[in-house]
SETOR-212824 format. One line per 3 residues: number of its first residue (from 1); their letters; for each residue x, y, z of C-alpha. Coordinates in pm, 1 decimal, always signed. Each point is the difference from the previous one (the first is absolute). Example, Ala and Ser with C-alpha at 12.3 -4.5 7.8 and 13.67 -1.06 7.14 Angstrom:
SETOR-212824
1	AS	+1230.0/-450.0/+780.0; +137.0/+344.0/-66.0
***
This chain:
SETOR-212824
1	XXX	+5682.7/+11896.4/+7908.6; +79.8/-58.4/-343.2; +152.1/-347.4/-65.3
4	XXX	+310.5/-10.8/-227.0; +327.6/-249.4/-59.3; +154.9/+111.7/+342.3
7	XXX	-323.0/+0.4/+254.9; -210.5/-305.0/-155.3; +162.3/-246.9/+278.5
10	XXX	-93.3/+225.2/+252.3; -349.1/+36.9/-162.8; -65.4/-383.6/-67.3
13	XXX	+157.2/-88.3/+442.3; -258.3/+334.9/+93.2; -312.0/-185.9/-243.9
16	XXX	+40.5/-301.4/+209.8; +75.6/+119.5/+347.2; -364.6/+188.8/-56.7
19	XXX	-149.1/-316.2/-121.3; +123.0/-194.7/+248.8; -107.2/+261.5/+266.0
22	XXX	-365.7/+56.8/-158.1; -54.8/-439.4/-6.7; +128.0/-40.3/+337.4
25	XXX	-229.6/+318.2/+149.9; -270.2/-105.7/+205.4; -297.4/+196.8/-49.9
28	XXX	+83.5/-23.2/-376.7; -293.8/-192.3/-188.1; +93.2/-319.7/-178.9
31	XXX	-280.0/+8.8/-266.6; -215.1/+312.5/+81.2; +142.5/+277.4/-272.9
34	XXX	+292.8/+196.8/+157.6; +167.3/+298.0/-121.9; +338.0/-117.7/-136.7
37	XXX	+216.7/+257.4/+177.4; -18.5/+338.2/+42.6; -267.5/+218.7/+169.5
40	XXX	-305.7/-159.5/-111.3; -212.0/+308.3/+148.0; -242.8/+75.0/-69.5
43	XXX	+12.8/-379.4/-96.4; -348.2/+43.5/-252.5; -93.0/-271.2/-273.3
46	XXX	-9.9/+170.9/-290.1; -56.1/-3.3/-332.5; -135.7/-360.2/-47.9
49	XXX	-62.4/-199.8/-302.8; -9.4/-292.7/-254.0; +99.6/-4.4/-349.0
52	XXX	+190.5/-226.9/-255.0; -37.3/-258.9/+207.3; +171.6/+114.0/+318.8
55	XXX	-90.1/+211.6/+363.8; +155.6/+327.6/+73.1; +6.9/+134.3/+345.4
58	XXX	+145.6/+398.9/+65.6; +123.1/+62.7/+348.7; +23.6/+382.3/+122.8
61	XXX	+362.7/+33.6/+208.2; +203.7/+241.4/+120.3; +354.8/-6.0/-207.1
64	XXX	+327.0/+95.4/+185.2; +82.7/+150.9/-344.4; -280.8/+267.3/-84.5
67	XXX	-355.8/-69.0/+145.6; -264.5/-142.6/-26.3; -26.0/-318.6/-276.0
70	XXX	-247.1/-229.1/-153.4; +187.3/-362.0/+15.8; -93.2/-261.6/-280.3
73	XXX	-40.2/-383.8/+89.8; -166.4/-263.1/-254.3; -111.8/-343.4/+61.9
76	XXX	-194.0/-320.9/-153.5; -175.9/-74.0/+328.9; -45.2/+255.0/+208.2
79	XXX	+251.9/-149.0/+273.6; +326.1/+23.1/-177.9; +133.6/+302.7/-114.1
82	XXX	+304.8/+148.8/-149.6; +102.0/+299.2/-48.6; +32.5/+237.5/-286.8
85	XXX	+154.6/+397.9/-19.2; -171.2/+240.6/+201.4; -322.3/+104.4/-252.8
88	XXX	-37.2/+392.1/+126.5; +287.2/+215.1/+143.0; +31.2/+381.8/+82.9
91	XXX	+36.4/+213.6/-266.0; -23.5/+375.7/-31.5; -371.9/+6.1/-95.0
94	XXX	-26.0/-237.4/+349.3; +173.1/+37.6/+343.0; -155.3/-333.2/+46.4
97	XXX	-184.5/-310.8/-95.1; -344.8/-40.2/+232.8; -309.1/-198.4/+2.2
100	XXX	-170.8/-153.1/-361.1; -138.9/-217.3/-163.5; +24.2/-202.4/-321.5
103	XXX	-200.5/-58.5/-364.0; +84.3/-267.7/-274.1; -162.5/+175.1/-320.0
106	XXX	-185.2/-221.3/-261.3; +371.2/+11.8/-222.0; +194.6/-101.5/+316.8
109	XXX	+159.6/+316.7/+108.7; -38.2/+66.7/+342.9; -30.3/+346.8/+165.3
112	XXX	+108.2/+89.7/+357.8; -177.9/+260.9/+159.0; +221.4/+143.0/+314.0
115	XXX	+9.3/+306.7/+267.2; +274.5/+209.1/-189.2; +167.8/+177.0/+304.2
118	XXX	+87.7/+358.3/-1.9; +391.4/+49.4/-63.4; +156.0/+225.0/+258.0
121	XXX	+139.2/+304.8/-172.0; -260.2/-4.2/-271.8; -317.2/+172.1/-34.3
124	XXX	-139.6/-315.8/-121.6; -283.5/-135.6/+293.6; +21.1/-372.2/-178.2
127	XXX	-348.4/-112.9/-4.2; -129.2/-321.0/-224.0; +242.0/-169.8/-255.2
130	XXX	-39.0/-250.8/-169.3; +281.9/-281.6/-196.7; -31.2/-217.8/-250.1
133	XXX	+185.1/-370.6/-130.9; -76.6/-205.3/-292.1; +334.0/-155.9/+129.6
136	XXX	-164.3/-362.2/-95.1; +325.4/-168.5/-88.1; +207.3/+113.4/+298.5
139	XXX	-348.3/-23.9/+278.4; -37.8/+329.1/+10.1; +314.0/+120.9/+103.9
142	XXX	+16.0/+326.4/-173.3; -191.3/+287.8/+41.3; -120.4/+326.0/-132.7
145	XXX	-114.4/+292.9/+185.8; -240.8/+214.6/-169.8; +192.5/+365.8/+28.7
148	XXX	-300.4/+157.1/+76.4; -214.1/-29.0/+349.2; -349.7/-178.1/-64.4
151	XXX	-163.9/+232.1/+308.9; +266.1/+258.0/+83.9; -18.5/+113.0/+340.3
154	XXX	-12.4/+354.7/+162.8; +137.4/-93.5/+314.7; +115.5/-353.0/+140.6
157	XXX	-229.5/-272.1/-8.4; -271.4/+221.7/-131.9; -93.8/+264.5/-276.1
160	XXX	-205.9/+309.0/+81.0; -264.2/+73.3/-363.7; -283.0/+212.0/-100.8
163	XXX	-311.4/-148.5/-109.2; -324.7/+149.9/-82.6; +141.9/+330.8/+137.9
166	XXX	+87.6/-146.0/+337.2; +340.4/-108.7/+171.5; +1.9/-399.7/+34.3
169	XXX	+264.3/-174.8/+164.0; +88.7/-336.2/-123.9; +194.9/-302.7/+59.7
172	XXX	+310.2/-59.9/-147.3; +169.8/-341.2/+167.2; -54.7/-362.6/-15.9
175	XXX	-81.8/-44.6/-351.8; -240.8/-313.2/-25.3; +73.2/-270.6/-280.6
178	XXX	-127.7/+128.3/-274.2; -266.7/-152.9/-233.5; -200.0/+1.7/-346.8
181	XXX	-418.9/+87.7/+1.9; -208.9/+114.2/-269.3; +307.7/+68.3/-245.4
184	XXX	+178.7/+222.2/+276.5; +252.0/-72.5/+226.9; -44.5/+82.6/+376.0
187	XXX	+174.3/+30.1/+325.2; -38.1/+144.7/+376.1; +251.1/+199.1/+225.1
190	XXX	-44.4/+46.2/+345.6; -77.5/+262.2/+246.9; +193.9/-15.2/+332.9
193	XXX	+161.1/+324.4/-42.8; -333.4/+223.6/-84.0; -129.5/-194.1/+300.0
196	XXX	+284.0/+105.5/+217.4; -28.4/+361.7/-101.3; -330.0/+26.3/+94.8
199	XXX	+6.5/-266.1/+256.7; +53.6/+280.1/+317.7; -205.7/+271.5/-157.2
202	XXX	-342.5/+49.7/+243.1; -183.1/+70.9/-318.2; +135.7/-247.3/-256.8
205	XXX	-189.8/-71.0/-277.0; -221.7/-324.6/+9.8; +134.7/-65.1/-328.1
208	XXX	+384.7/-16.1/+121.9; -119.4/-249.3/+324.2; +80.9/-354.6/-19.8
211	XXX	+100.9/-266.3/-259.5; -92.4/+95.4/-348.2; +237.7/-20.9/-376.6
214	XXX	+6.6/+152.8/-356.2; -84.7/-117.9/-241.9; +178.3/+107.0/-357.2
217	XXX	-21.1/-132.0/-336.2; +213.3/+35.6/-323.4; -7.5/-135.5/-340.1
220	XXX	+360.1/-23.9/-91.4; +120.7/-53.0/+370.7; +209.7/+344.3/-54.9
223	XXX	-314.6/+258.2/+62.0; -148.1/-71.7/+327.9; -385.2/+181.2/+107.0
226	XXX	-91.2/+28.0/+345.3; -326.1/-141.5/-9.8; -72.5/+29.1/+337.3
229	XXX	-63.4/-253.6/+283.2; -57.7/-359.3/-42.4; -205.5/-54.2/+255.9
232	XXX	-287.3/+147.4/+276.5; +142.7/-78.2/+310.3; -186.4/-209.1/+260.3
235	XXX	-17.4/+78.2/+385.5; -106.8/-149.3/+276.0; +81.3/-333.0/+203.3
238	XXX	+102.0/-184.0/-228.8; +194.4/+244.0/-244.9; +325.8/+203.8/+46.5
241	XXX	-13.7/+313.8/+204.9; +82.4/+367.8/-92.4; +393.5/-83.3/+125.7
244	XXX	+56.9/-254.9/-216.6; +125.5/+48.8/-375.9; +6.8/-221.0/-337.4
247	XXX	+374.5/-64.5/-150.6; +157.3/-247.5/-163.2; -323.7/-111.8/-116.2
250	XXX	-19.3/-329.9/-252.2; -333.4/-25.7/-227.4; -67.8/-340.3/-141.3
253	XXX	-312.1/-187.6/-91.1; -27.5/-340.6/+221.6; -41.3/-338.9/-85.4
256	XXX	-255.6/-214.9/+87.8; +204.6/-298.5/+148.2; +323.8/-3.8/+168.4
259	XXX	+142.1/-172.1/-328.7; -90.2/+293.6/-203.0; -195.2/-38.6/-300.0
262	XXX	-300.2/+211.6/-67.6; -41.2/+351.5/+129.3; -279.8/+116.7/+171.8
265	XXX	-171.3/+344.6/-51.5; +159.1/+92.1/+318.3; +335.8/+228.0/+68.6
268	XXX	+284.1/-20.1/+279.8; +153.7/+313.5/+97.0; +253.9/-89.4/+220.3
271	XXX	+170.7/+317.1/+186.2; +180.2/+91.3/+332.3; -107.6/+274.6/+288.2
274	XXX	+344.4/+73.1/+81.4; -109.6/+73.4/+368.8; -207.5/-304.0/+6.0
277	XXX	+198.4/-314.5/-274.1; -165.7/-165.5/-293.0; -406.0/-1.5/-90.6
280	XXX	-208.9/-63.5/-297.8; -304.5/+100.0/-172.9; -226.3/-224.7/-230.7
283	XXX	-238.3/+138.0/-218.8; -137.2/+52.5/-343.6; +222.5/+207.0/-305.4
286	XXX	-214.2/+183.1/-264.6; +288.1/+186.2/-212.2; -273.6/+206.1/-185.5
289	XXX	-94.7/+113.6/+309.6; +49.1/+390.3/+4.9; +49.5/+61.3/+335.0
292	XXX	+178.1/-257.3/+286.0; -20.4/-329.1/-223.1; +75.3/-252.1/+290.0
295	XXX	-251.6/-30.2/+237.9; +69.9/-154.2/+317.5; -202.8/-292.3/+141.3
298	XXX	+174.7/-139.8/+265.7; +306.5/+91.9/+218.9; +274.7/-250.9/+170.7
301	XXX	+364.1/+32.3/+148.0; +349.1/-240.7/+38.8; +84.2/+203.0/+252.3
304	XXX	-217.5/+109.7/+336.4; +281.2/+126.7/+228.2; +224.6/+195.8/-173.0
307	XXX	+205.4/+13.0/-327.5; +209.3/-312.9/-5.0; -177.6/-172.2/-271.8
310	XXX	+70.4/+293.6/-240.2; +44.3/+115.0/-384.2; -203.5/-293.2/-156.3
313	XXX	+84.6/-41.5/-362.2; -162.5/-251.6/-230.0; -8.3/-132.2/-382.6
316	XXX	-250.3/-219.4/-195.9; +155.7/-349.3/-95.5; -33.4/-153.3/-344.1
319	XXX	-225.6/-265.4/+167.3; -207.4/+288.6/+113.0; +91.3/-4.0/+368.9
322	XXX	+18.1/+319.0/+184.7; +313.6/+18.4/+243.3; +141.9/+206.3/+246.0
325	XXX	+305.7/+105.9/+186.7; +79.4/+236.0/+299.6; +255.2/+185.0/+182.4
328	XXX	+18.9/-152.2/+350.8; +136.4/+285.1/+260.9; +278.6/-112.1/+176.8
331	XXX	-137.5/+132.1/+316.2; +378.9/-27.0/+183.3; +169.0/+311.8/+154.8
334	XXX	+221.7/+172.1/-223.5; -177.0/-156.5/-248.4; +98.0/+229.3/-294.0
337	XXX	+314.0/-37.4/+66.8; +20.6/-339.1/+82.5; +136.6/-59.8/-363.0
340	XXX	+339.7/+131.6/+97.7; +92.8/-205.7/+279.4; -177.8/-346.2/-155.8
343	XXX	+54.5/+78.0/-359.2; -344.2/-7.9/-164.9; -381.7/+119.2/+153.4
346	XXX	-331.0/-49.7/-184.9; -212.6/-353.7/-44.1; -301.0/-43.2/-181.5
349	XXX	-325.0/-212.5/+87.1; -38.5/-318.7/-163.7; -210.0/+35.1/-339.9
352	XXX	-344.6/-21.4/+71.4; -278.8/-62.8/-253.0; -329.6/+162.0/+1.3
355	XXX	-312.2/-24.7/-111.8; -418.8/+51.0/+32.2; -135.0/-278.4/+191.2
358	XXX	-384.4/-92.6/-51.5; -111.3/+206.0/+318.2; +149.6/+319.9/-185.2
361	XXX	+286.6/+17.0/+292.7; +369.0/-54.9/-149.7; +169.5/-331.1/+7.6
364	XXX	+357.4/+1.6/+158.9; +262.6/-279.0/-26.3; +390.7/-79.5/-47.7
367	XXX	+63.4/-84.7/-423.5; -13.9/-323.9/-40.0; +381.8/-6.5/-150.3
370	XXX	+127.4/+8.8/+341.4; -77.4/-387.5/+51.2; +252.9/-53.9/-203.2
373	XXX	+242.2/+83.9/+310.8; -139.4/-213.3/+186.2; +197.1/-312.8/+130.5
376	XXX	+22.8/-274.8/+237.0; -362.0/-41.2/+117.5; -72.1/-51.7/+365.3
379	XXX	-274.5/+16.0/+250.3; +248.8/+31.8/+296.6; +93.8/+379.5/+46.9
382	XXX	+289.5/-97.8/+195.6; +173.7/-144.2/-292.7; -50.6/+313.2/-249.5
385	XXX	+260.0/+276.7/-35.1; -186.8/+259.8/+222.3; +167.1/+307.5/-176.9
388	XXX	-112.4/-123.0/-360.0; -291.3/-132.7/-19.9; -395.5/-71.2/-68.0
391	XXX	-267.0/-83.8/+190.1; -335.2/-91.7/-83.1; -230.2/-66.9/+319.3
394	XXX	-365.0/-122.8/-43.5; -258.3/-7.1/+271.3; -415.4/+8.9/+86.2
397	XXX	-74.2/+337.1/+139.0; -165.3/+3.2/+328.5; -156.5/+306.6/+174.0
400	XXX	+267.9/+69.7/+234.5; +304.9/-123.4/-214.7; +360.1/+120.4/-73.4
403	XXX	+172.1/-150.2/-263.3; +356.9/+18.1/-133.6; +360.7/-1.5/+63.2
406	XXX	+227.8/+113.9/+276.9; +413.7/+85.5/-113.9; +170.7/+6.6/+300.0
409	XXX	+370.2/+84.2/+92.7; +11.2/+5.7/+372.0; -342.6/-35.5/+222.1
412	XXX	+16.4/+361.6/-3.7; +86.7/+58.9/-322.9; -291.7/-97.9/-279.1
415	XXX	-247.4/+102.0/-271.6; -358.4/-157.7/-31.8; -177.0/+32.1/-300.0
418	XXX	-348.0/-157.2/-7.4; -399.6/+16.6/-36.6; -163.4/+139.2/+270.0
421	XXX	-359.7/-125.0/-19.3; -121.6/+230.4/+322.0; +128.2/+306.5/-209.0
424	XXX	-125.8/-101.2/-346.9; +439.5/+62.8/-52.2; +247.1/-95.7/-205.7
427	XXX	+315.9/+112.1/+306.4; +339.6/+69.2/-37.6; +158.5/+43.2/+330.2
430	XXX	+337.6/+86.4/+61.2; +19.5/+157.3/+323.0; +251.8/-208.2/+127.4
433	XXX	+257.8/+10.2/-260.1; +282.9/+352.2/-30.5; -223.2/+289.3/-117.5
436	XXX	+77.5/+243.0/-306.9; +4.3/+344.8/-17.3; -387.9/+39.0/-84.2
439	XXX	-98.3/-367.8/+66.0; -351.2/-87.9/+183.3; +53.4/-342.8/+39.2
442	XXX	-354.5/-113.5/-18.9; -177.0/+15.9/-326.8; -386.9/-144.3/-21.0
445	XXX	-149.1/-41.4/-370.2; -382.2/-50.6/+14.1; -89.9/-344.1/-116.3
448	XXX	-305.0/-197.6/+107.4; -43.4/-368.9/-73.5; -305.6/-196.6/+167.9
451	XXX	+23.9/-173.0/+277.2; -29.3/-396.6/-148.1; +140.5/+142.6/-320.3
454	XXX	+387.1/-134.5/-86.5; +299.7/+264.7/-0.6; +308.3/-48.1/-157.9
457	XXX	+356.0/+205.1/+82.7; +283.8/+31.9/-237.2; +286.6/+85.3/+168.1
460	XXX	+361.2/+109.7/-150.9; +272.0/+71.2/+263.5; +315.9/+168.5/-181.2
463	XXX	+248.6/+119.9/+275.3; -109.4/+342.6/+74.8; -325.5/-17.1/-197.0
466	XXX	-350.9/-147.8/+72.9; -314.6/-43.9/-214.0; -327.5/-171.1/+122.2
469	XXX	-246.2/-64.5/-261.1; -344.3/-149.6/+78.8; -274.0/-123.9/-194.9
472	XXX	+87.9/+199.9/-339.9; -189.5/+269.2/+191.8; +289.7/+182.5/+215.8
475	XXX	+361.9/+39.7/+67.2; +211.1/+198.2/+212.3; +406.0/+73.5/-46.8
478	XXX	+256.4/+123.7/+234.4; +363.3/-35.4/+47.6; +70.0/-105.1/+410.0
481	XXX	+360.0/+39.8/+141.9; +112.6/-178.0/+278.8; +334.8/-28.0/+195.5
484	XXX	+67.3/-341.3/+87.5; +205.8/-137.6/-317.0; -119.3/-365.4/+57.6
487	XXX	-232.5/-110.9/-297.9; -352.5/-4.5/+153.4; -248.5/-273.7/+76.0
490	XXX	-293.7/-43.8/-142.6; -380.0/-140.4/+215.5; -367.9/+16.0/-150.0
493	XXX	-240.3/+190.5/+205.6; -321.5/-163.5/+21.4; -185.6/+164.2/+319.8
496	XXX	-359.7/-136.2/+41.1; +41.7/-133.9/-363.6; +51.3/-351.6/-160.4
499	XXX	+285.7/+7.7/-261.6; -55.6/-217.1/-322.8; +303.1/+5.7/-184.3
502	XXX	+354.4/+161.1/+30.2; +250.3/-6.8/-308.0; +344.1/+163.9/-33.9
505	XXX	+236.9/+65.7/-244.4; +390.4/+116.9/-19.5; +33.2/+235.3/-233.6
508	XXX	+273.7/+71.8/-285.2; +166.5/+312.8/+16.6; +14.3/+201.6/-254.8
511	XXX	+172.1/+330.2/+82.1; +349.6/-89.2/-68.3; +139.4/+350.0/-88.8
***
């Protein structure tokens, strides 16, 4: 609707009727990043990064309008955001905006590599675009696209070439951020859709099996070569199998301390499976490497059920710190098309930061800018809003312990999340509460702490969403649903263990649109 003289009433009484309905909705997060209106699906992080002095988040929706959209937000402090114009929008080079990542250039200017959709009625396939802004003055709220595709693509999602007299099918989706080596500029693209066309095929390929991404390099960021693949793939226990892809992959060098600071010589590739949610690789970059410069040294996952913890996207802070956001599945029936009977769909995770702990495993815990929520102190769960809050829970671990919290609406209506010393298990179990459309209620994440050795839970409860970190080791997220509309209550569980200390927080919303 266009507003003019005559409808702007109407549209200012509509505005707040939404806003009103979108605060009062109950699974609705209160500071978790929500889509503000609209279809926010699929509801990636995109596009993330930090210049002049300020934090720019993208968010991939689906506009009533046109299609699909990258949405712009900015902040100071990673938990309050506002919102600018929409940074990428259909055009006729583009039926739609998909997954990408960002780059802030030495001079400022920061490129957007995206999944240019194909535009029906064209012969145009889409393929890899990218954008630029050196929009400093107005945070980056104009931008360029380059008229020409950086990897064009023969067929959607992928591009079928000849090299060294053979037929090569390559990857043509899910740009990576994009970043600067030996006087080049690089970038990946993912390969779900060769691995779907070959995926049924008796005698595929061992090449076209499993997770794997180009690699391409320019040195003007307009003329893009396929370089090849970044990586050897790993198999076996530990490592993805030959159904699961790489997209939406970030590539990032990590910190040595959750603060930031140095680097270390190691690499985070952060990626989905799209059958099986969000993993990561750490390993070693040589960019004069000529064939697969990131080698792989050890393999881990956010998500061991399914895909709910999906779409990870992640920037480098000025201080150094490497964070992270995800797309958390709404895992409710009807889900994508939930937004047209409650106005809005698609939360992220809380940021995350990351980095390379001494044992070489990566270090997991909420930014540190979220204590600055925090309010009204209490070690008395019963007198803490139980639908916005944090919980941190410390106990000794015994051998036969279970540790953590239970949210409970009815007695037969409750999630547990807590460690599960038997199982070596960080467990999220929602069994009890209304299932989603492709929910398995109970998610374990390996973690093993000694028996004797302390463990300590942080615990944010935001209406419909759940996160359980412990030890800056592991950390499960999941949205739970329930149907009672009573605000839960809120009990430790300390089986066979001795609990040392129990604090709680209210926390200040901050998702006011």
């Amino acid at each position: 609707m266009k507003i003019t003289k005559k409808n702007i009433q109407k549209a200012i009484a509509y505005a707040s009727l939404l806003r009103e309905k979108l605060l009062n909705d109950p699974y609705r997060p209160k500071f978790h990043f929500a889509t503000p209106g609209d279809k926010g699906f699929p509801g990636d992080p995109n596009a993330a990064f930090y210049a002049n002095g300020k934090y720019h988040l993208m968010y991939l929706y689906h506009n009533f309008n046109d299609y699909y959209r990258y949405g712009h937000m900015v902040s100071t402090d990673l938990t309050h955001w506002s919102m600018l114009p929409d940074a990428l929008i259909p055009d006729e080079l583009d039926g739609g905006i998909f997954s990408g990542g960002a780059f802030v250039d030495d001079d400022g200017t920061v490129y957007v590599s995206y999944w240019a959709l194909p535009v029906p009625g064209s012969p145009s396939m889409g393929g890899i675009r990218i954008a630029k802004s050196n929009d400093i003055a107005g945070d980056y709220a104009k931008w360029e696209k380059f008229a020409e595709l950086a990897v064009p693509a023969t067929e959607p999602g992928y591009a079928k070439i000849t090299e060294n007299g053979k037929d090569v099918f390559i990857g043509a989706a899910d740009p990576s951020n994009i970043w600067k080596a030996n006087g080049k500029y690089y970038m990946q693209a993912g390969a779900l859709v060769v691995l779907n066309l070959f995926r049924d095929k008796k005698d595929s390929p061992d090449e076209y099996k499993g997770d794997w991404t180009e690699l391409f390099s320019s040195d003007d960021l307009r003329e893009w070569k396929h370089e090849g693949r970044f990586y050897k793939r790993k198999t076996g226990k530990d490592y993805p199998d030959d159904s699961e892809d790489d997209m939406c992959p970030s590539f990032l060098p990590l910190p040595l301390s959750e603060n930031g600071g140095e680097f270390s010589d190691k690499y985070l590739q952060l990626f989905i499976a799209h059958n099986k949610g969000c993993q990561y690789y750490i390993g070693s970059y040589d960019p004069y490497a000529k064939d697969r410069p990131f080698e792989i040294e050890s393999h881990g996952r956010m998500s061991w059920n399914d895909f709910t913890f999906f779409a990870p996207e992640a920037l480098i802070a000025p201080d150094g710190r490497q964070i992270m956001w995800a797309w958390l599945h709404d895992d409710r029936h009807g889900e994508f098309e939930e937004h047209v009977v409650s106005g809005w769909a698609g939360v992220y995770s809380l940021p995350r930061s990351l980095w390379l702990k001494k044992d070489g495993s990566l270090g997991i815990a909420p930014i540190s800018e979220l204590r600055g929520l925090r309010y009204d102190k209490t070690g008395d769960l019963s007198k803490v809003n139980p639908k916005c809050c944090e919980i941190t829970i410390e106990a000794t671990v015994s051998p036969d312990a279970k540790i953590g919290l239970k949210i409970y609406f009815t007695r037969t209506e409750y999630v547990e999340v807590y460690y599960d010393k038997a199982e070596n298990s960080l467990v999220f179990d929602a069994a009890r509460c209304v299932r989603g459309l492709n929910a398995k209620p109970v998610e374990k994440a390996p973690l093993n702490v000694s028996a004797g050795e302390k463990i300590t839970l942080d615990i944010f409860v935001d209406r419909s969403v759940i996160e359980v970190f412990a030890n800056d080791s592991q950390a499960i997220t999941r949205r739970a649903f329930w149907k009672n509309k009573s605000a839960p209550r809120l009990k430790p569980i300390k089986e066979n263990a001795a609990i040392n200390n129990i604090a709680a927080w209210n926390i200040k919303e901050t998702n006011l649109f």
